[in-house]
N, C-alpha and C positions, 0 to 999 in steps of 0.2 A: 377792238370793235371799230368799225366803221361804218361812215354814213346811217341808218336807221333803224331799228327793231321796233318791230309793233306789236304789242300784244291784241289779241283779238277773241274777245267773251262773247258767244254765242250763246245767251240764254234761252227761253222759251218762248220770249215774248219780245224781249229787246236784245240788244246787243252795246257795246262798251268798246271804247278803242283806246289804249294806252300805248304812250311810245315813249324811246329812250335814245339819247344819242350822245356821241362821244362827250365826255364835259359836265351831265347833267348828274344830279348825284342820286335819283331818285326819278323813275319812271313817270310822264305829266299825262292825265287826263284828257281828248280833245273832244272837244262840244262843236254840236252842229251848229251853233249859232254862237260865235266870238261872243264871251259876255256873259253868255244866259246863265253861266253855272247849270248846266241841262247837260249830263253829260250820257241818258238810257237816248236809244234811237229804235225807236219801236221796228220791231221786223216784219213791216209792211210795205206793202207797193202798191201801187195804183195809176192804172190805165187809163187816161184821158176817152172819153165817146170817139170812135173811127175816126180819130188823130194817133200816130205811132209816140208818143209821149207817153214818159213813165214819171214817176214821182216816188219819194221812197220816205219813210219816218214818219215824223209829224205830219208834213207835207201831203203827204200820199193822204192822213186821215183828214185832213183839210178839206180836199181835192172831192174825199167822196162825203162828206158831210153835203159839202155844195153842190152834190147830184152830176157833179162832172166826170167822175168815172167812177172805175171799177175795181174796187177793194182786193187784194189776196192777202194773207196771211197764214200763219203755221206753215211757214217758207223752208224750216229745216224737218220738220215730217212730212210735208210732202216730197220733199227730196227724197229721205229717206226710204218712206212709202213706194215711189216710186209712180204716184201722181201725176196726172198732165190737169192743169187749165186749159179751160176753154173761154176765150176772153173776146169779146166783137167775132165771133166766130173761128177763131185760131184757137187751134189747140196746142198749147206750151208745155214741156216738160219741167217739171219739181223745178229738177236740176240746173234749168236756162232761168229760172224767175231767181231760185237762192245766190247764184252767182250773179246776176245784177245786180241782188241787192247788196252785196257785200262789195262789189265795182263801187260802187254806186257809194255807200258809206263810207270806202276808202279816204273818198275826196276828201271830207272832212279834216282830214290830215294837209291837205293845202290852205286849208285856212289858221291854221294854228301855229303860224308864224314859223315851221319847221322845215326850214330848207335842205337840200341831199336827199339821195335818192333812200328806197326803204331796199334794205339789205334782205331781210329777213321778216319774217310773219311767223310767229306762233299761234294757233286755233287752239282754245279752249270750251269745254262744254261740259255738261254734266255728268255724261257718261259715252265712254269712246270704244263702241262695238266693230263687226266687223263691217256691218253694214253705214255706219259713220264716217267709217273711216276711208271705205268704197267711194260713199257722195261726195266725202271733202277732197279726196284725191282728186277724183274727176272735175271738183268745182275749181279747185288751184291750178287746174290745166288751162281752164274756161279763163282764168281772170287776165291768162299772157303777162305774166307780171316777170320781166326781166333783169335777170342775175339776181332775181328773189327766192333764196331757201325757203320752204316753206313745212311747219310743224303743226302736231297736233298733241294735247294733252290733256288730259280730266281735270275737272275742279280741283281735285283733290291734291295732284302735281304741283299746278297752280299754287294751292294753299301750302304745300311743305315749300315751294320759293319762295312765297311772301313773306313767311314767318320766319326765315332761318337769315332771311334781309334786316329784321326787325332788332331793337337793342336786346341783348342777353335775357338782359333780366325776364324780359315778356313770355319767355319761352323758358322759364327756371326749371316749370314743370310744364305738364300738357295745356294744350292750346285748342278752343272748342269755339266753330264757326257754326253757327247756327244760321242756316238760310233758309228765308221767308220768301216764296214768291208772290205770295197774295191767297194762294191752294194748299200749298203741303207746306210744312217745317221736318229740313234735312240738316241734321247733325252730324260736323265731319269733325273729329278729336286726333290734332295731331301729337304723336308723342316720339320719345326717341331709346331706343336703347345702349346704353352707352358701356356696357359688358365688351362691344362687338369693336373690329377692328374693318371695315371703317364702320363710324358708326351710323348706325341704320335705323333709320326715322320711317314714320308710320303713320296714313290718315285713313283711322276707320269712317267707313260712311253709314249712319244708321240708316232704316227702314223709312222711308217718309211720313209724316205724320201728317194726318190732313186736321188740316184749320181754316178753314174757307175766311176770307175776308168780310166781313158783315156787308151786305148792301143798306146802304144808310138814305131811308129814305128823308127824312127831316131832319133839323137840328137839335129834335129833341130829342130824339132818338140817339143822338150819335153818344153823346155819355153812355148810357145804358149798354147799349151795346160794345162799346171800346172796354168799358169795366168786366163784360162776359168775355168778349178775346183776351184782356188784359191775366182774365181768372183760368181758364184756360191753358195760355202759356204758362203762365208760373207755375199752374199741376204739372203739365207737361215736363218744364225744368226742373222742377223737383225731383223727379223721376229718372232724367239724365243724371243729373247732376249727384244722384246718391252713391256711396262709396269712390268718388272720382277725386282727384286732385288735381285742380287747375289752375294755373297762374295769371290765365286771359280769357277773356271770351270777345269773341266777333260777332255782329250784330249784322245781318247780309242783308240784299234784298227787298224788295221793291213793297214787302209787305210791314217792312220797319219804317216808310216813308213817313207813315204819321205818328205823332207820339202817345200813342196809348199803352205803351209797356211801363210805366211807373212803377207800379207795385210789382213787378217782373223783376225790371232792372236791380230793388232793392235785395231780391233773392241772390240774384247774379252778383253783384257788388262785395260779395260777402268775402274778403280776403282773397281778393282777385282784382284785377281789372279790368273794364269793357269798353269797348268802342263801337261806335257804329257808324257803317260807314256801306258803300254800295261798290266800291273799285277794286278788291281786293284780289279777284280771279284775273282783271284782265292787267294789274300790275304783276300781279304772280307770272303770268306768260310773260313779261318783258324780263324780268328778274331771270326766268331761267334761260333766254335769249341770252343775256349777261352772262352769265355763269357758265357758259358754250365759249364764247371767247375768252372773257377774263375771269376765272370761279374767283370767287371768295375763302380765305381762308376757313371758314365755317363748306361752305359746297365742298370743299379738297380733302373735306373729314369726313362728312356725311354721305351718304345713300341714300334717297328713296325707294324704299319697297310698294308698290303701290299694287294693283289689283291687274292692273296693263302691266307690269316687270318683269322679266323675265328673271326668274329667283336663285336663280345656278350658273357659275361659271362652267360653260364646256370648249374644252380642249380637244386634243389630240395626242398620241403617244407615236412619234415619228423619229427615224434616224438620223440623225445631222454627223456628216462625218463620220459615219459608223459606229455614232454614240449616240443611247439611246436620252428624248428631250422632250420636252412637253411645248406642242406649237397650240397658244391661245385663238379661238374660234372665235366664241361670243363670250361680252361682257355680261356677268349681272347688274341689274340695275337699269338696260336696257328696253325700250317701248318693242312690245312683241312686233308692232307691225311698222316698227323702224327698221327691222333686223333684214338686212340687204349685205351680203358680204360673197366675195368669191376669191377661191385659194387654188394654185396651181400646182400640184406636188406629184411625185412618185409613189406610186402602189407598191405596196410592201409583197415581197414574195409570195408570199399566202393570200394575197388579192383580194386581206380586210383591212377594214378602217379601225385604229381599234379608237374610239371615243371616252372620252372621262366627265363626268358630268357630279361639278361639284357645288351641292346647297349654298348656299351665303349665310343660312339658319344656322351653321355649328351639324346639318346632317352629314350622314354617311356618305363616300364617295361611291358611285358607281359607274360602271364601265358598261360600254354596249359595242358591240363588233356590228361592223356591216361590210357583206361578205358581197360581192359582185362577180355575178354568173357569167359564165359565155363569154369570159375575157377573150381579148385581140390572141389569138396564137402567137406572140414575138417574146422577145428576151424581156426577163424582168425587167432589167436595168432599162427598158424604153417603155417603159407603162406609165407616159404621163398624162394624169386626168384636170379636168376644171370640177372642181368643188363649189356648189352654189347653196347656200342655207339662207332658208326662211322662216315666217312664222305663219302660219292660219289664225294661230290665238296664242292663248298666255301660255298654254299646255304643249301646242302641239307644235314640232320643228319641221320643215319639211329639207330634203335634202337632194339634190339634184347633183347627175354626175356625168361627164361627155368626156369620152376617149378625145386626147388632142393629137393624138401620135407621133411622132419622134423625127422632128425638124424633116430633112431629106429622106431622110433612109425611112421611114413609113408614114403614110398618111394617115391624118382622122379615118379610121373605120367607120364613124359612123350612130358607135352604140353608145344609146345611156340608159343610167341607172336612176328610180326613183325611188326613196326612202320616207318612213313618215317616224317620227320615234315621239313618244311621250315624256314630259320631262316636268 
């Protein structure tokens, strides 16, 4: 690894920037302001009155406090959404405001005494659909960030790299990250099964639970109330926590900022151990930045099976030499909407494909032909095609196929083939 990885948390309300670079033993924190130990940057921006100035974080809530401009927020659903602002009269797409802001928070990274260029960028978020995954691509275009790779991954990813970076012991048995955003508490329980060859690790995400944050309006109030969210949680975890074995719990989340979980944490405490802390997604993204260049001997054993994974090795059943061999397509273990690949081979005299498509669970093998119509009238032996596999989602493959035809002696005809297979 060279020059920089950034991990980058995209929560709902803030965002988190962690980076890692050659030397360093352990992904560092950067704060917008040298010092503050302040490391959420709220995901706001704000428009100065018919001046072209923007403002972003704290800053930006500064700015409209003091009646000086124009507040936006909820910067990654309106992207998503597919929202325009309308701001001093301009109308702004989602899209142009969430990529500033994340231009924009970049900087932050100049101030944290981190010199070299950033290599790579991992996006992390809570949940990475198709339409997520559409806005981020389109926003990584927007940021013009050069000889920068640029990735995306769930909490949940996030959380199996941070944990499997962690000492042994922490991870003996399963590991439960409880995040609080201030609204809901989400429970992601990573575990591993160690039967498998490699072995393949798991972070269920439960159902959100809503826990609204009390609004406190006195000081006298604020006991009474921290002791009802405090009463709360603990029923709450009680309930997780029944029939489970766990060796840690994590404490997430902008809703742990104050400490009213006392009588909670004594639940939790119980022949386990807890942390809490707010970093742990966006050092997860730099950790599996790491593990891209240099893995860990722990990454070179494990899998993630995750919800984005594509769950099955698929191959091919092709001649080499006149012997028949199995050429590898797609890895399991793979982000559906990372899956970018293309293969140039000969068509088999019978002018299928024949496909093998093998679970990683211990299931059955199965095979699918794909048979292409209205082939080039020429010799088998010059039937060479470009192979293109993609994904739509975690299920579906798509398969793209274009006659190349045969150096001199025939040209591309022209035709292609499009396939969609379920897997």
């Amino acid at each position: 690894m060279t020059g920089m990885v950034v991990g980058f948390d995209l929560g709902k309300y803030a965002v988190q920037i962690s980076y890692l670079r050659d030397g360093m033993e352990a992904p560092q924190m950067a704060e917008q302001v040298i010092g503050s130990q302040v490391f959420n940057i709220p995901m706001v921006l704000c428009k100065r009155h018919k001046v072209n100035q923007w403002f972003y974080g704290r800053e930006a809530i500064r700015q409209h406090e003091r009646g000086e401009g124009t507040l936006v927020d909820g910067l990654l659903r309106k992207a998503v959404d597919g929202e325009r602002e309308v701001i001093d009269g301009e109308e702004i797409e989602g899209i142009a405001l969430l990529t500033l802001f994340i231009k924009r928070s970049l900087s932050v990274l100049g101030g944290s005494h981190v010199s070299g260029s950033i290599t790579d960028i991992m996006f992390t978020c809570e949940t990475l659909d198709t339409d997520v995954v559409n806005v981020m691509s389109r926003v990584s275009e927007g940021l013009q960030l050069r000889n920068c790779n640029v990735y995306f991954q769930s909490y949940a990813e996030s959380i199996y790299h941070y944990v499997i970076h962690q000492d042994r012991e922490i991870w003996r048995e399963a590991v439960m990250c409880s995040y609080y955003d201030g609204n809901d508490v989400t429970d992601y329980t990573f575990s591993c099964n160690p039967k498998t060859t490699p072995i393949v690790a798991f972070v269920d995400k439960s159902m959100p639970y809503r826990m609204p944050m009390p609004q406190i309006v006195t000081e006298d109030a604020r006991a009474a109330a921290y002791e009802r969210l405090d009463r709360q949680y603990s029923d709450h975890m009680k309930d997780e926590l029944a029939d489970t074995y766990l060796s840690a719990i994590y404490l997430l989340g902008d809703g742990f900022k104050e400490e009213w979980y006392s009588k909670s944490v004594g639940i939790l405490a119980r022949n386990r151990r807890v942390f809490v802390g707010n970093d742990l997604f966006s050092r997860g993204a730099c950790y599996s930045l790491q593990d891209k260049y240099t893995p860990s001997e722990t990454a070179r054993t494990h899998v993630f099976l995750g919800v984005d994974k594509l769950r099955s090795n698929i191959g091919m059943d092709v001649l080499r030499r006149g012997k028949g061999s199995y050429l590898a397509l797609l890895d399991a273990g793979i982000n559906w909407y990372d899956v970018k690949c293309e293969y140039e081979l000969f068509l088999p005299e019978d002018g299928k494909l024949h496909l093998v498509i093998i679970p990683l669970d211990g299931g059955e093998h199965t095979g699918r032909d794909i048979e292409l119509m209205d082939m080039p009238d020429r010799d088998p032996d010059t039937l060479r095609v470009l192979l293109k596999m993609s994904m739509s989602d975690v299920n579906t493959v798509n398969i793209h196929i274009e006659d190349l035809g045969f150096g001199e002696l025939f040209e591309p005809s022209g035709k292609e083939w499009d396939f969609v297979i379920e897997v």
